[in-house]
C-alpha positions, 0 to 999 in steps of 0.5 A: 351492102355498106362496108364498115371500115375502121379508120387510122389510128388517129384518135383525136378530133381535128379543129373541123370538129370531126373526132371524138372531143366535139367542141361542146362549149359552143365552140370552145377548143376541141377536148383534146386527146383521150387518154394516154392508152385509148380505150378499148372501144375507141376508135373512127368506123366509117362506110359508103352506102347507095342512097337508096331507102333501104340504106337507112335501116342498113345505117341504123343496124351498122351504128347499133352492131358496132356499139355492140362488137365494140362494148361501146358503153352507152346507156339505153336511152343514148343508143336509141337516141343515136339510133333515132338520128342515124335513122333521120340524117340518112333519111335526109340524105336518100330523099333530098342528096341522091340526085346529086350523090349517088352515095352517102358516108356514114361516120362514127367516132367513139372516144372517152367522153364523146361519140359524133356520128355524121353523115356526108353526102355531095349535095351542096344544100344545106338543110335547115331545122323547120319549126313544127307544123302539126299539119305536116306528116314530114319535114321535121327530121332535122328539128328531131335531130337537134332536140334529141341531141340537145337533150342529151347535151351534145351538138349538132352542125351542118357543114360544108365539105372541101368537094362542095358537098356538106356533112351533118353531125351530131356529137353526144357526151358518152356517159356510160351505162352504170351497173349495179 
């Protein structure tokens, strides 16, 4: 079972683009700061899980219940767009790092504007998006990744890790669900 845990009190994002103002210009200067009193439901949860298959469904339920508990506010759509690139990127990890890490981080920052979740594992590979092959039943998580994210407007990235490993992000603008 994965443990949640909530990181220190700091609420920026560092100019490595792990935080909350992911650098949504293309590379522009990180967001800064949230506001002077950080929102309630800000904040860096982060948890290890064996990558094993049934991490995936365990990631996807952590991301979704912390939204939850945290009153993160995130429209329908979003969240399951969240969800759905939770689900591929552990994915990833569990069929294509587990020989070479046993275990995976999952990582979810939620600021003001922003929410990045990444996954981290010890597997110096660095995967690239394939095209779409209609002929193909998988292959394609990474692609799915991107799109779901370009659409929502964020950011996806793959980077290398200071212990060789990579991590794989995705940053969504954070529009909140509006109530009538």
């Amino acid at each position: 079972m994965a443990t949640i845990e909530r990181e220190g009190g700091d609420r920026t994002m560092d100019d490595d683009g792990r935080g909350f103002g992911a650098r949504p210009e293309g590379g522009a200067a990180p967001l800064g700061p949230g506001p002077a009193d950080p929102l309630p439901y800000e904040g860096v949860w982060r948890f290890t899980a064996p990558a094993v298959e049934s991490s995936v469904p365990q990631a996807r339920h952590a991301v979704r219940d912390l939204l939850l508990r945290q009153g993160v506010p995130v429209s329908d759509d979003l969240a399951q767009g969240l969800l759905l690139i939770v689900s591929e990127l552990v994915t990833n990890a569990v069929k294509h790092a587990a020989v070479l890490s046993p275990t995976i981080a999952v990582e979810l920052a939620v600021g003001a504007e922003w929410l990045r979740v990444s996954v981290e594992d010890n597997h110096p590979y660095r995967p690239t998006a394939l095209e779409t092959d209609h002929g193909r039943t998988g292959g394609r998580g990474l692609l799915l990744v991107r799109e779901i994210t370009r659409e929502a407007g964020g950011l996806c990235e793959v980077e290398y890790t200071a212990s060789g490993g990579k991590v794989i992000w995705a940053a969504l603008p954070l529009k909140p669900a509006r109530f009538a």
